[in-house]
DSSP file (Angstrom, degrees, kcal/mol; ACC not computed):
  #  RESIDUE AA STRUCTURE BP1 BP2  ACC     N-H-->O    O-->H-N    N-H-->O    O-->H-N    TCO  KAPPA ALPHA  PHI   PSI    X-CA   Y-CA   Z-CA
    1    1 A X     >        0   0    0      0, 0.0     4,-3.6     0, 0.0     5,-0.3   0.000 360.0 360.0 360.0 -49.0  -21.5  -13.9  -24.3
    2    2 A X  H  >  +     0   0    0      2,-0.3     4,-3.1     3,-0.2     5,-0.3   0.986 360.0  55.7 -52.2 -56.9  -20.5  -10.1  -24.6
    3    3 A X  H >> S+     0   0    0      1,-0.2     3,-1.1     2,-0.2     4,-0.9   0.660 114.5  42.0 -15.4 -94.1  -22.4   -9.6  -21.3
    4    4 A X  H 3> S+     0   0    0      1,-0.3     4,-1.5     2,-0.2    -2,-0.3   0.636 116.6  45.4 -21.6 -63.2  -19.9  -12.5  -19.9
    5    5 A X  H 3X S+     0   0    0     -4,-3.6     4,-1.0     2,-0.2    -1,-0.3   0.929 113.6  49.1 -74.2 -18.4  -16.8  -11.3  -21.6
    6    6 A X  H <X S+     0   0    0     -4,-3.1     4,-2.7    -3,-1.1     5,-0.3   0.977 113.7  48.9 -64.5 -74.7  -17.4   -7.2  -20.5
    7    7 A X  H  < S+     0   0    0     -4,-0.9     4,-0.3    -5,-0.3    -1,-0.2   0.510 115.4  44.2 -50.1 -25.4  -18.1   -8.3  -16.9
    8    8 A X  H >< S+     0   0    0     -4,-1.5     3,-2.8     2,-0.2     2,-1.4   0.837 112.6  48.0 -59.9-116.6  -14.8  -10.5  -16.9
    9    9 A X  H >< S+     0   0    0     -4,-1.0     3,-0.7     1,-0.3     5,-0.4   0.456 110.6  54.9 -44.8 -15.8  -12.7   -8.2  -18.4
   10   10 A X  T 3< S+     0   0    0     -4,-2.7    -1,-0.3    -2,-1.4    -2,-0.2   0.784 105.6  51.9 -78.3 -17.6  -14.0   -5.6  -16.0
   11   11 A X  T <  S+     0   0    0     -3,-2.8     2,-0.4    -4,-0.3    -2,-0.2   0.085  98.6  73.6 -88.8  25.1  -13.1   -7.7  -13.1
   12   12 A X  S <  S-     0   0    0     -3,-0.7     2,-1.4    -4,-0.3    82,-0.0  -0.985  85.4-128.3-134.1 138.9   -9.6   -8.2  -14.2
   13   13 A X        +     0   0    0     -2,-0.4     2,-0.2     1,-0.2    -3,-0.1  -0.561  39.2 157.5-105.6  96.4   -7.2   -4.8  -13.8
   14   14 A X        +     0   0    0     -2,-1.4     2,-0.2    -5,-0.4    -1,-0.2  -0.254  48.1  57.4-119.5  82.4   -5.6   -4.0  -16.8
   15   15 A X  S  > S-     0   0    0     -2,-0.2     4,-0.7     0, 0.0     0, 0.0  -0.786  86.5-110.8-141.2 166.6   -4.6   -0.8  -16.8
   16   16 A X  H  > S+     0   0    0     -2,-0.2     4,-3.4     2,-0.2     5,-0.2   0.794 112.0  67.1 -70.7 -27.3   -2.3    1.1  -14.2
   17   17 A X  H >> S+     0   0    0      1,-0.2     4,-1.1     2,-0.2     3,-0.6   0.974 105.0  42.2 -49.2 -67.9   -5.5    3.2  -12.9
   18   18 A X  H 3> S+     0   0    0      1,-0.3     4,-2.5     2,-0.3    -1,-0.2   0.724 111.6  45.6 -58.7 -24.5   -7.0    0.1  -11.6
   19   19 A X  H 3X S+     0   0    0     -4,-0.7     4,-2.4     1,-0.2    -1,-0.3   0.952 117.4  53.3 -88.0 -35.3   -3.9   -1.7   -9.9
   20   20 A X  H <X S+     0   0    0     -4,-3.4     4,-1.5    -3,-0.6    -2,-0.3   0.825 114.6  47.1 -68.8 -29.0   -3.5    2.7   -8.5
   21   21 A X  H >X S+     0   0    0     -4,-1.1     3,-1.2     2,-0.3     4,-1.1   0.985 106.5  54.2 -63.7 -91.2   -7.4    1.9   -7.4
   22   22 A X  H 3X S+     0   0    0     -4,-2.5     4,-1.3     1,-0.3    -1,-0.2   0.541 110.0  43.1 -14.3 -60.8   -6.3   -0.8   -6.1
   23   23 A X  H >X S+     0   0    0     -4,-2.4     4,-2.4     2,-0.2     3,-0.8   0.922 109.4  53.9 -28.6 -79.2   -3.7    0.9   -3.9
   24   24 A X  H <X S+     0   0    0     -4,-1.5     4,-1.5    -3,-1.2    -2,-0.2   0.575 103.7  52.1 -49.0 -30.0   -5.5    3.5   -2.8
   25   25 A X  H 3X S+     0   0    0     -4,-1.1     4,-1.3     2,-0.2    -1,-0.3   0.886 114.5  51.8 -81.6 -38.8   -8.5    1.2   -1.3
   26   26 A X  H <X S+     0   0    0     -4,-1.3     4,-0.9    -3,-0.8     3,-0.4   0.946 112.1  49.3 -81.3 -57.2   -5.2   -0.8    0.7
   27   27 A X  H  X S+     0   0    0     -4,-2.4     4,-1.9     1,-0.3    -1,-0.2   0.904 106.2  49.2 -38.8 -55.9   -4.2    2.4    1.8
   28   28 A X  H  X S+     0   0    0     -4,-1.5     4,-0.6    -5,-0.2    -1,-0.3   0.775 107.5  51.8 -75.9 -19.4   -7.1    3.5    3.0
   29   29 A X  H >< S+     0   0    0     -4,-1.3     3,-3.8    -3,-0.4    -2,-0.2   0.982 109.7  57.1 -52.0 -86.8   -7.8    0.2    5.1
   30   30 A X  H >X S+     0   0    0     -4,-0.9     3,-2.0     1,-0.4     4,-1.8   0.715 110.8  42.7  10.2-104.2   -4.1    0.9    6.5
   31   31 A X  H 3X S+     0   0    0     -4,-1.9     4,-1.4     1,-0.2    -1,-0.4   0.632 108.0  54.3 -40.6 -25.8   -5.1    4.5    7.7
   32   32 A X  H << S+     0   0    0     -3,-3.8    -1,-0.2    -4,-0.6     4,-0.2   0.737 106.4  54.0 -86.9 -16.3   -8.3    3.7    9.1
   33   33 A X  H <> S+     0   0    0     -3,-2.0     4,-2.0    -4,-0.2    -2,-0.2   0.720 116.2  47.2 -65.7 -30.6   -6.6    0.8   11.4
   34   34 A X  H  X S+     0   0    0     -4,-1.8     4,-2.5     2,-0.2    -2,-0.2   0.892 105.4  45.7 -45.9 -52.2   -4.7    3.3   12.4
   35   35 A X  H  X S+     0   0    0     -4,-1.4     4,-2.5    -5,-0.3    -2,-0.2   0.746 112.0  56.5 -46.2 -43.0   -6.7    5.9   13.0
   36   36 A X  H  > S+     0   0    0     -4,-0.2     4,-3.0     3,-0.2    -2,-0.2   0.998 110.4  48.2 -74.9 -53.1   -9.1    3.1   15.1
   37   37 A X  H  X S+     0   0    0     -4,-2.0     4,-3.1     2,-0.2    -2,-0.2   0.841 113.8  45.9 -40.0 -50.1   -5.6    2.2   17.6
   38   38 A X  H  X S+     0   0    0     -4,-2.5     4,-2.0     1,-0.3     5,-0.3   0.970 113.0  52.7 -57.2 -73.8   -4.7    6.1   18.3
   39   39 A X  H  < S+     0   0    0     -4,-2.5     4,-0.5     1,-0.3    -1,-0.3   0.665 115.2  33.4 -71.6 -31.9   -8.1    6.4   18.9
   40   40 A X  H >X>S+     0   0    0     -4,-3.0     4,-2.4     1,-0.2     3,-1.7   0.947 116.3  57.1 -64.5 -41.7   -8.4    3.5   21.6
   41   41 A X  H 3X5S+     0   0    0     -4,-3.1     4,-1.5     1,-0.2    -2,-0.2   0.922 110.6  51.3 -60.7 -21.0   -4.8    4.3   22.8
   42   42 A X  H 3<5S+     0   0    0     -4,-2.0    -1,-0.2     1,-0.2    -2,-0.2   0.741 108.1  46.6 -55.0 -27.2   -6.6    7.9   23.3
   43   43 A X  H <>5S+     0   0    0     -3,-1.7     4,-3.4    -4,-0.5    -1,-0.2   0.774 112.6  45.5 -95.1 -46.0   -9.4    6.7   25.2
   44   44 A X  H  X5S+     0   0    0     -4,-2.4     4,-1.0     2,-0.2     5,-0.2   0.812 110.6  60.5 -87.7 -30.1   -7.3    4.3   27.8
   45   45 A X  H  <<S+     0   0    0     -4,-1.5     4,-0.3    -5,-0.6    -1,-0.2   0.921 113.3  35.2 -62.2 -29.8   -4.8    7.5   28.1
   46   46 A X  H  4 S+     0   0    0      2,-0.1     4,-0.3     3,-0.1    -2,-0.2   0.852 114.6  53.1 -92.8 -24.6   -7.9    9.6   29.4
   47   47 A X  H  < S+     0   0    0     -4,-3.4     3,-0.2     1,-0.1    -3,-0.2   0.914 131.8  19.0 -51.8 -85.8   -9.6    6.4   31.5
   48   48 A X  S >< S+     0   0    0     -4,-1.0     3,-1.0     1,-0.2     4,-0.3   0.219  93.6  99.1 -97.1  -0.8   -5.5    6.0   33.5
   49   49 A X  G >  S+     0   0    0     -4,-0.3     3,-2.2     1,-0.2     2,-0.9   0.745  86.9  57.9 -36.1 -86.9   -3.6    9.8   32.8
   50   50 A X  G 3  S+     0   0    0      1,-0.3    -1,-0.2    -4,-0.3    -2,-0.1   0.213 122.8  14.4  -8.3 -36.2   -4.9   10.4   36.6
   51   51 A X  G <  S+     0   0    0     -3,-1.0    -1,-0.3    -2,-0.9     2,-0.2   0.034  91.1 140.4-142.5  27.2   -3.4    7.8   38.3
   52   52 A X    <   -     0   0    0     -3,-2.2     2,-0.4    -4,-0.3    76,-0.2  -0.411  44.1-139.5-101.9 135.3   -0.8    6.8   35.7
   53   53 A X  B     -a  128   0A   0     74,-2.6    76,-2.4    -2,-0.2    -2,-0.1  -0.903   6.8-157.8-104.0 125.9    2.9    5.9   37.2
   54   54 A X  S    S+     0   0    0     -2,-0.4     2,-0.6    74,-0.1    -1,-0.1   0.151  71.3  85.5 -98.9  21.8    6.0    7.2   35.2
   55   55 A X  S    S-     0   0    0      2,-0.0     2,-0.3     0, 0.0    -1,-0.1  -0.905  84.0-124.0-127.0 132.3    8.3    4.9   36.5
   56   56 A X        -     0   0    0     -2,-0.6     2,-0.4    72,-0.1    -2,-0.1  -0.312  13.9-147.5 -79.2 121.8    8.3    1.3   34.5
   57   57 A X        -     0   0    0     -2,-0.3    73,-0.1     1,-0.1     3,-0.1  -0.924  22.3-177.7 -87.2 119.0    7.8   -1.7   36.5
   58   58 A X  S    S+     0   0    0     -2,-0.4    -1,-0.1     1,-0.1    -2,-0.1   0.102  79.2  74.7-146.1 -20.4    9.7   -4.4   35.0
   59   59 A X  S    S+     0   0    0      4,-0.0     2,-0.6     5,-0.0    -1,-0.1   0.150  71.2  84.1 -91.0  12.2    7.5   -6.4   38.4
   60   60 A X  S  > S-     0   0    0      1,-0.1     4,-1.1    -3,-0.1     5,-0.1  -0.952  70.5-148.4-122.6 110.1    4.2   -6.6   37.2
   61   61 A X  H  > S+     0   0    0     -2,-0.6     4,-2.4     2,-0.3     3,-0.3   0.808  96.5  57.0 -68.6 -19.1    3.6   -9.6   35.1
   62   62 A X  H >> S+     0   0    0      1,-0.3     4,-2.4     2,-0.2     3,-1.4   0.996 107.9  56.3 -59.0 -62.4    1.1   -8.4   33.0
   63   63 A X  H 3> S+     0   0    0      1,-0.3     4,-2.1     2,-0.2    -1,-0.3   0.807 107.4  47.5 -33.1 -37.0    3.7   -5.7   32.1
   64   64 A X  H 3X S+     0   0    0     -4,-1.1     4,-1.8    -3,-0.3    -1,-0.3   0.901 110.4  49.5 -97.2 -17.0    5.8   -8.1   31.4
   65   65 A X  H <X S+     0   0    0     -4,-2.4     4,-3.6    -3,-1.4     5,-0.2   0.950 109.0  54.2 -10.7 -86.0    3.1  -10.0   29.1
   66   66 A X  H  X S+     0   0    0     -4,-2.4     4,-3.9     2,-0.2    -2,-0.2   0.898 110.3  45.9 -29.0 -68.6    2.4   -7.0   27.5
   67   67 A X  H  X S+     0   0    0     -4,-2.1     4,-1.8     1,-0.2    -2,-0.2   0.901 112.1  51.7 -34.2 -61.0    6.5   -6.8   26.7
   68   68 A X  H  X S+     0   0    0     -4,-1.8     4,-2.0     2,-0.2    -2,-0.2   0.918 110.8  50.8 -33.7 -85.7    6.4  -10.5   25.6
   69   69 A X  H  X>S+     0   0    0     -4,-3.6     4,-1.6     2,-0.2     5,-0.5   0.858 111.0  43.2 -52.3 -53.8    3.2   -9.6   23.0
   70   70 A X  H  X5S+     0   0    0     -4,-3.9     4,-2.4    -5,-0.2    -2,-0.2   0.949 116.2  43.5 -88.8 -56.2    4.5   -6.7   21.1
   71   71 A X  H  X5S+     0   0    0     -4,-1.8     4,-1.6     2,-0.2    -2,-0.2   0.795 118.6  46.3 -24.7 -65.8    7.9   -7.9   20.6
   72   72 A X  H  X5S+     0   0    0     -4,-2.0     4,-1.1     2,-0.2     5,-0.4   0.911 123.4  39.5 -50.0 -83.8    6.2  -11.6   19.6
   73   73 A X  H >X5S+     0   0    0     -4,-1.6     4,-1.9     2,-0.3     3,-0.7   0.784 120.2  41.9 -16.1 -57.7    3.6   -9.4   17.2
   74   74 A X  H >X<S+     0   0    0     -4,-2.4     3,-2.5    -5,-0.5     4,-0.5   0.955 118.3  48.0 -69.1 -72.3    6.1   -7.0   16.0
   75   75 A X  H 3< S+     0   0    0     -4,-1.6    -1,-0.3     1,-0.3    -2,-0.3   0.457 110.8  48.4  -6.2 -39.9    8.5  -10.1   15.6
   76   76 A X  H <X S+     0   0    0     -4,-1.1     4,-0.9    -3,-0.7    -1,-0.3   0.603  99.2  81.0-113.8 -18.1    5.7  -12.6   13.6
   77   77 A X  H << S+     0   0    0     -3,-2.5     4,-0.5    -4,-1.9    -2,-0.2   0.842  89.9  40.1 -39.5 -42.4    5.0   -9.5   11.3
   78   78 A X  T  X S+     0   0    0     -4,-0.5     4,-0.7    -3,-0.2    -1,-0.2   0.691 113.9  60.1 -96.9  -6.0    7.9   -9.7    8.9
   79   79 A X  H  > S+     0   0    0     -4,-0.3     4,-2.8     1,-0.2     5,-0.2   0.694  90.8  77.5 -85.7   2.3    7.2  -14.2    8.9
   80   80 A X  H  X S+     0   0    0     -4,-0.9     4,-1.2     2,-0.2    -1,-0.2   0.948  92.6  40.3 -48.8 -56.6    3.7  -13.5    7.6
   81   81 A X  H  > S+     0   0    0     -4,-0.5     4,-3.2     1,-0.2     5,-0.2   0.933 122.1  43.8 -63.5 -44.7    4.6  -12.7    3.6
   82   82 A X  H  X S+     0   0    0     -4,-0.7     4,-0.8     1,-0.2    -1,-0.2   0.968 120.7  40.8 -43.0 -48.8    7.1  -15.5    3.5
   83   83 A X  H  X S+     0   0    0     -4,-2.8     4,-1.8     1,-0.2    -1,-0.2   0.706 114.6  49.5 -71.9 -26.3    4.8  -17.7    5.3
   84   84 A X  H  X S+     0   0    0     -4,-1.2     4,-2.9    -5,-0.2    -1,-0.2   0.856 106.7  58.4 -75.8 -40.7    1.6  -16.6    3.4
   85   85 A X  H  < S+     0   0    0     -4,-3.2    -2,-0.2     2,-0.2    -1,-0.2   0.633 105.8  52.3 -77.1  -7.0    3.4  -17.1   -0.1
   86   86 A X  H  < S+     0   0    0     -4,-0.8    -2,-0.2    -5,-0.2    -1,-0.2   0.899 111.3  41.7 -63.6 -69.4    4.0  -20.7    0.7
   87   87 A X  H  < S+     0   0    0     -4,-1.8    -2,-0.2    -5,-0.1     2,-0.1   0.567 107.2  58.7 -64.3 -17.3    1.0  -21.6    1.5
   88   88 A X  S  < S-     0   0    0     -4,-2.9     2,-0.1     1,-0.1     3,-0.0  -0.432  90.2 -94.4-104.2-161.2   -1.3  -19.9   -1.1
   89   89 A X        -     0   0    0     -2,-0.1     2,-0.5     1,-0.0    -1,-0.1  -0.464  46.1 -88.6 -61.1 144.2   -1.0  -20.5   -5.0
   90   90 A X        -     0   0    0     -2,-0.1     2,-0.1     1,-0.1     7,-0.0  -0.677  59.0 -99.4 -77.7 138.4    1.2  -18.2   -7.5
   91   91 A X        -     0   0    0     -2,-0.5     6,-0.1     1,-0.1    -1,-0.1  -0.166  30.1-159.0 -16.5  95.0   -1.3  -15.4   -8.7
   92   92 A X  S    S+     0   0    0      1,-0.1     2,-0.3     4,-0.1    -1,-0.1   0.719  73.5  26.3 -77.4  -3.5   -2.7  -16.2  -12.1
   93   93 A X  S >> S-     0   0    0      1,-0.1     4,-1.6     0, 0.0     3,-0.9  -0.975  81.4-109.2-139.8 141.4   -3.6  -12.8  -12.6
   94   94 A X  H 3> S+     0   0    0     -2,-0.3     4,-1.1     1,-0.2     3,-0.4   0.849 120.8  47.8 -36.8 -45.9   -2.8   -9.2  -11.8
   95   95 A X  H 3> S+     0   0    0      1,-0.2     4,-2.4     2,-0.2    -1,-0.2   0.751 105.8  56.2 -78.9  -6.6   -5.7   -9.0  -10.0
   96   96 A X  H <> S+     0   0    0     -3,-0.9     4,-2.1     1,-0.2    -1,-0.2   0.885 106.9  46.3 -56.9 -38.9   -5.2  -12.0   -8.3
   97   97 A X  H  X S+     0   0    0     -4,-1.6     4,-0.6    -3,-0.4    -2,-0.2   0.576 110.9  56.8 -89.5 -17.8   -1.8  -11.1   -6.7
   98   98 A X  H  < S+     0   0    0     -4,-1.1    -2,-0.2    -5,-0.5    -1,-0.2   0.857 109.0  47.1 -83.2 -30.9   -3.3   -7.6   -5.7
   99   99 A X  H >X S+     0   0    0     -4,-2.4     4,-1.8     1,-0.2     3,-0.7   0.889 113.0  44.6 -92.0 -31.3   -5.9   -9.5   -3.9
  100  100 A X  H 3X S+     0   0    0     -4,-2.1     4,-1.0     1,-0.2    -1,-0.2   0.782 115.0  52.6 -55.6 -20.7   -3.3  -12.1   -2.0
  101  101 A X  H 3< S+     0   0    0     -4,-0.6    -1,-0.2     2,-0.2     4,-0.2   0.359 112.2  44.5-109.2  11.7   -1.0   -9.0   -1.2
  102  102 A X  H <> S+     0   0    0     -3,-0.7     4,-4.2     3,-0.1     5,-0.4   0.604 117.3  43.4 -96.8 -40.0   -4.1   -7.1    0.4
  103  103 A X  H  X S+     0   0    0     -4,-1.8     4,-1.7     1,-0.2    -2,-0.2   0.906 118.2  43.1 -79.6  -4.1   -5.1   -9.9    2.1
  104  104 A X  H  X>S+     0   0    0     -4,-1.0     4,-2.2     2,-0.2     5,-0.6   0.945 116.9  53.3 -64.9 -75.2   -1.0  -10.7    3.2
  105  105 A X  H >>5S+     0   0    0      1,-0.2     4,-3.4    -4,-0.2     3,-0.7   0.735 106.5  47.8 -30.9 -58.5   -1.1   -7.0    3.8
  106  106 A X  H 3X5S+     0   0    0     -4,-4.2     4,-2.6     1,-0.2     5,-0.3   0.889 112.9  50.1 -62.9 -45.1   -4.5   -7.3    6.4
  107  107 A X  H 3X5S+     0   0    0     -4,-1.7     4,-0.8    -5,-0.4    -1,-0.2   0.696 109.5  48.2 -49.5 -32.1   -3.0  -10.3    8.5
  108  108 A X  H <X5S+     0   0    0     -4,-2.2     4,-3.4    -3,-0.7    -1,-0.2   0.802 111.9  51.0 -75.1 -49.2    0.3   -8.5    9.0
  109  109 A X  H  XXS+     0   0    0     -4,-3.4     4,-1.6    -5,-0.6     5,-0.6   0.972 108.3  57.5 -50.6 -46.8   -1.8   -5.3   10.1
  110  110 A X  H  X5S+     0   0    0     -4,-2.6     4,-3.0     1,-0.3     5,-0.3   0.955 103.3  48.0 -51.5 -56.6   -3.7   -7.5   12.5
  111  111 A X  H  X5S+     0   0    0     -4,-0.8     4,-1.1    -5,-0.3     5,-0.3   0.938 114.3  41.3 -77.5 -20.9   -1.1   -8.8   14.4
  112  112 A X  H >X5S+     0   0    0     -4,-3.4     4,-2.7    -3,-0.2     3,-0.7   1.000 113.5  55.4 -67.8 -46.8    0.7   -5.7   15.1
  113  113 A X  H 3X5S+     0   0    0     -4,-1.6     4,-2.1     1,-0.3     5,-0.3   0.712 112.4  51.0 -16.7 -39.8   -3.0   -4.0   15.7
  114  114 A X  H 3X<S+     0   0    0     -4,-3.0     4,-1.6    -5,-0.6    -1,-0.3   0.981 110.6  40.2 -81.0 -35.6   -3.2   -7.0   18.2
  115  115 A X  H <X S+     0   0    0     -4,-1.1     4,-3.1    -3,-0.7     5,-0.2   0.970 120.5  52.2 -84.6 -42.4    0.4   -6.6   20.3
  116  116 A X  H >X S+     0   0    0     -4,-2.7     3,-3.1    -5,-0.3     4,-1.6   0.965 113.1  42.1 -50.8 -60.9   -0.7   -2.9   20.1
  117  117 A X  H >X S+     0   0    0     -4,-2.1     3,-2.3     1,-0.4     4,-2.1   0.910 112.0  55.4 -25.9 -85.0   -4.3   -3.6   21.5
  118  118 A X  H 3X S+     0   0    0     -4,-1.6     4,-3.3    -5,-0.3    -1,-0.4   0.657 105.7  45.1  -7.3 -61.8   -3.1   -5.5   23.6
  119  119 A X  H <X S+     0   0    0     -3,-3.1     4,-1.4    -4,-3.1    -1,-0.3   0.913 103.0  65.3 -51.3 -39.7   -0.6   -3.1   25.2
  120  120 A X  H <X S+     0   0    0     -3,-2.3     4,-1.6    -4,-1.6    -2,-0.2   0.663 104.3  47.9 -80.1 -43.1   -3.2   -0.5   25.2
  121  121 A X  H  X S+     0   0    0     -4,-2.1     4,-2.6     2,-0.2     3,-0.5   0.950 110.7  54.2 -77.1 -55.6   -5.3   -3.0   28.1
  122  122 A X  H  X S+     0   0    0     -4,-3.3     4,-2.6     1,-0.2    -2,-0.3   0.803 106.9  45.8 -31.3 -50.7   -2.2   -3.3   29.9
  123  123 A X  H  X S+     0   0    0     -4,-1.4     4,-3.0     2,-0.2     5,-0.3   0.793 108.5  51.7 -42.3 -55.3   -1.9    0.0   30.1
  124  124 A X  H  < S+     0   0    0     -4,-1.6     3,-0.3    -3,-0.5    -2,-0.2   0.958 121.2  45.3 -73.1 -49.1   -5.9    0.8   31.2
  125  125 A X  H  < S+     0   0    0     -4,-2.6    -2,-0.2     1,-0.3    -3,-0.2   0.969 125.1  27.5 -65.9 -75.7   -4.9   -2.2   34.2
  126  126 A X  H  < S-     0   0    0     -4,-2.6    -1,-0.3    -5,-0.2    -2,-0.2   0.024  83.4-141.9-111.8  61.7   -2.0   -1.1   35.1
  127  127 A X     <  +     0   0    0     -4,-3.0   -74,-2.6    -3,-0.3     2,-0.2   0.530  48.8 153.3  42.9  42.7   -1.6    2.4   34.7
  128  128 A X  B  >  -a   53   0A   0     -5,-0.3     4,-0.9   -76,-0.2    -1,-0.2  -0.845  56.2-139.6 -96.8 150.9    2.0    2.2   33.6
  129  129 A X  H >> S+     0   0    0    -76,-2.4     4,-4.5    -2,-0.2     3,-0.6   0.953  99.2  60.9 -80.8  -9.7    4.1    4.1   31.7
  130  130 A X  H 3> S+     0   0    0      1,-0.2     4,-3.1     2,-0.2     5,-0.2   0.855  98.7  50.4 -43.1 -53.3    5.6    1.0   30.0
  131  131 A X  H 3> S+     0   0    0      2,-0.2     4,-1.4     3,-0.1    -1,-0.2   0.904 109.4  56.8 -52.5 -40.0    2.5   -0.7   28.2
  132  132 A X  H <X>S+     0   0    0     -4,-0.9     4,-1.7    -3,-0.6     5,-0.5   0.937 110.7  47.2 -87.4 -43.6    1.7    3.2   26.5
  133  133 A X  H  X5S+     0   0    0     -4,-4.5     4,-2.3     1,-0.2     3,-0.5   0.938 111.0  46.2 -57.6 -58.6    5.4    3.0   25.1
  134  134 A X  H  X5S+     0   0    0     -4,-3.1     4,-1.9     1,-0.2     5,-0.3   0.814 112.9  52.7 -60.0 -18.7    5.3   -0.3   23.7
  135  135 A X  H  X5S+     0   0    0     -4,-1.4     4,-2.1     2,-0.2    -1,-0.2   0.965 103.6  52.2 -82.6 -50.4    2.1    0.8   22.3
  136  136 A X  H  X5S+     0   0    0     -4,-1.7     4,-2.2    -3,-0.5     5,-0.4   0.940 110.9  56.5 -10.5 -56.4    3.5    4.1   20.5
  137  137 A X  H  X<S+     0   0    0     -4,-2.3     4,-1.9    -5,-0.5     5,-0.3   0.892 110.6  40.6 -72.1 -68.0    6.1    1.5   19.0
  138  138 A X  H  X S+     0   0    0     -4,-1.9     4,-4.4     1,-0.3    -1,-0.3   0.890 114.7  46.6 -36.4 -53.4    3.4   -0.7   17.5
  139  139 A X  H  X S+     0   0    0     -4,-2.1     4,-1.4    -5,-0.3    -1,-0.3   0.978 112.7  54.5 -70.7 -54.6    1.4    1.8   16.4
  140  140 A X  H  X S+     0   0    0     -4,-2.2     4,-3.2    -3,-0.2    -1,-0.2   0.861 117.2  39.4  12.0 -78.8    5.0    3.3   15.0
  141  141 A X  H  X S+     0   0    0     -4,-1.9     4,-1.7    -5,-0.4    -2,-0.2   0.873 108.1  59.4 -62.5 -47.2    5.4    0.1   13.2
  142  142 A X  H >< S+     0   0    0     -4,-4.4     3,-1.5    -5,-0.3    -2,-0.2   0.953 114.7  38.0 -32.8 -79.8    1.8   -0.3   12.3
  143  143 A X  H 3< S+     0   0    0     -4,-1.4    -2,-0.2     1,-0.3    -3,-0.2   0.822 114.1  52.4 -42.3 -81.0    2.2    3.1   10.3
  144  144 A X  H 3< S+     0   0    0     -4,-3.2     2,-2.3     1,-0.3    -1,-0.3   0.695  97.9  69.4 -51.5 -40.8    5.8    2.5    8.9
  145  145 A X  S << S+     0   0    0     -4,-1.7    -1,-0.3    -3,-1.5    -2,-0.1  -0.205  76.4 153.6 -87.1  56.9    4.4   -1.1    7.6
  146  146 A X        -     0   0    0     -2,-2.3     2,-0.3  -116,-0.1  -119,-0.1  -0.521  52.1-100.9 -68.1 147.9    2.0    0.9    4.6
  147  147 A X        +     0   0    0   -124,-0.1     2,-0.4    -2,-0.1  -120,-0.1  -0.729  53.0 170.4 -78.1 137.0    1.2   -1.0    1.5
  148  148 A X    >>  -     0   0    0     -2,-0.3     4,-1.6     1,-0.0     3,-0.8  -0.950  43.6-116.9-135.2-179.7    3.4   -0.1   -1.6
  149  149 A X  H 3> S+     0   0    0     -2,-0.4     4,-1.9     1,-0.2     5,-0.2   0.601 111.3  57.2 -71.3  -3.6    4.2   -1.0   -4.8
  150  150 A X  H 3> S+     0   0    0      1,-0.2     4,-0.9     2,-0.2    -1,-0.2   0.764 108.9  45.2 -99.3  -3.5    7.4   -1.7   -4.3
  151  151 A X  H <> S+     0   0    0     -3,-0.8     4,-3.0     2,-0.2    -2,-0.2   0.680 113.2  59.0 -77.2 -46.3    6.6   -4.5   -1.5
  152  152 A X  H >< S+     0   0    0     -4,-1.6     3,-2.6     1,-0.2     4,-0.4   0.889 103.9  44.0 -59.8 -80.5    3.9   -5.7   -4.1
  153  153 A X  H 3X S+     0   0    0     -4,-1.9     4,-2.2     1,-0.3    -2,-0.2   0.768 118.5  46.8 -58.8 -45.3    6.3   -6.3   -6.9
  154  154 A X  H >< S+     0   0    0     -4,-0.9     3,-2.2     2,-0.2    -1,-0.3   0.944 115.4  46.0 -27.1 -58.8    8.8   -8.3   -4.0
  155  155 A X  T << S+     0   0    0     -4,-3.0    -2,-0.2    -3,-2.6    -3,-0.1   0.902 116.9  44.9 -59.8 -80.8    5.7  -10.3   -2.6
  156  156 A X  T 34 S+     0   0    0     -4,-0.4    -1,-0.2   -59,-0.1    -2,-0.2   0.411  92.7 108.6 -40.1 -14.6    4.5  -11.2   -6.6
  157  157 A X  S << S-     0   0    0     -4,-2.2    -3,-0.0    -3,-2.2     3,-0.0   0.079  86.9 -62.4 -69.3-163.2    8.1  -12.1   -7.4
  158  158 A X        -     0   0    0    -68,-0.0     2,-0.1     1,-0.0     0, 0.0  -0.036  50.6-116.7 -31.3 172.2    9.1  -16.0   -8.1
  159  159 A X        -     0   0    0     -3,-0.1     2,-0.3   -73,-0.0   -73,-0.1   0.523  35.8-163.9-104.2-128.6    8.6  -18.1   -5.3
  160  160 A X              0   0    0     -2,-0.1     0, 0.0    -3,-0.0     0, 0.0  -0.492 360.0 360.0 161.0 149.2   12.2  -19.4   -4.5
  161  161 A X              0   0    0     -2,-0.3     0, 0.0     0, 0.0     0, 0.0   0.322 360.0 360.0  43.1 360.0   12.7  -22.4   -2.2
């Protein structure tokens, strides 16, 4: 029974060190999706520099696809938390609500990570400069949408309506 209550009370964070653990591990997911998008938008800038056209075509549907996806992406980002805190259960525990707002947190990244992606192919196809801006603005957004604490305590308050 001690066994059983240590190992419970170890899985549960109550202290501020652990929910800062906690943090830090969400943080570091964050940066490393970053880090993986630069590094593809790096790779499809050195495949299409060569033959890359600086004036945006506005006629090319993919380009306009592309447009379409990160605006939709960027755009479905901020309905995630609402949408996610309907649908799951309130957090019966701290670490419960640290794990819904990681996983809130990874879903949102995704779909910006996607509109970015996304651009990022446009781009390598057609070797415009339009897809590599909208892709700077995701990736922008990506970074600017870090986890904090002060978005945790928002997500974790009441539910409302």
């Amino acid at each position: 029974m001690f066994i059983k209550l240590s190992l419970q009370s170890h899985n549960q964070p109550n202290t501020p060190e652990d929910a800062k653990k906690h943090f830090l591990v969400n943080g570091l997911i964050h940066l490393a999706l970053i880090v993986g998008v630069v590094m593809f938008g790096g790779v499809a800038l050195l495949i299409s520099a060569e033959q890359m056209s600086f004036t945006p075509s506005f006629s090319n549907p993919i380009i306009l696809i592309a447009v379409f996806f990160c605006i939709t992406t960027i755009g479905l980002s901020f309905s995630i938390a609402p949408f996610y805190r309907k649908v799951t259960p309130t957090p019966t525990s701290p670490r419960s609500a640290l794990q819904q707002y990681q996983i809130m947190c990874l879903m949102r990244w995704a779909v910006i990570e996607a509109g970015a992606l996304f651009s990022g192919i446009a781009f390598i196809v057609t070797r415009n400069i339009l897809p590599i801006c909208l892709f700077a603005i995701s990736v922008a957004f990506l970074i600017y949408r870090y986890p904090s604490q002060k978005e945790f305590i928002e997500f974790t308050e009441d539910k409302k309506g």
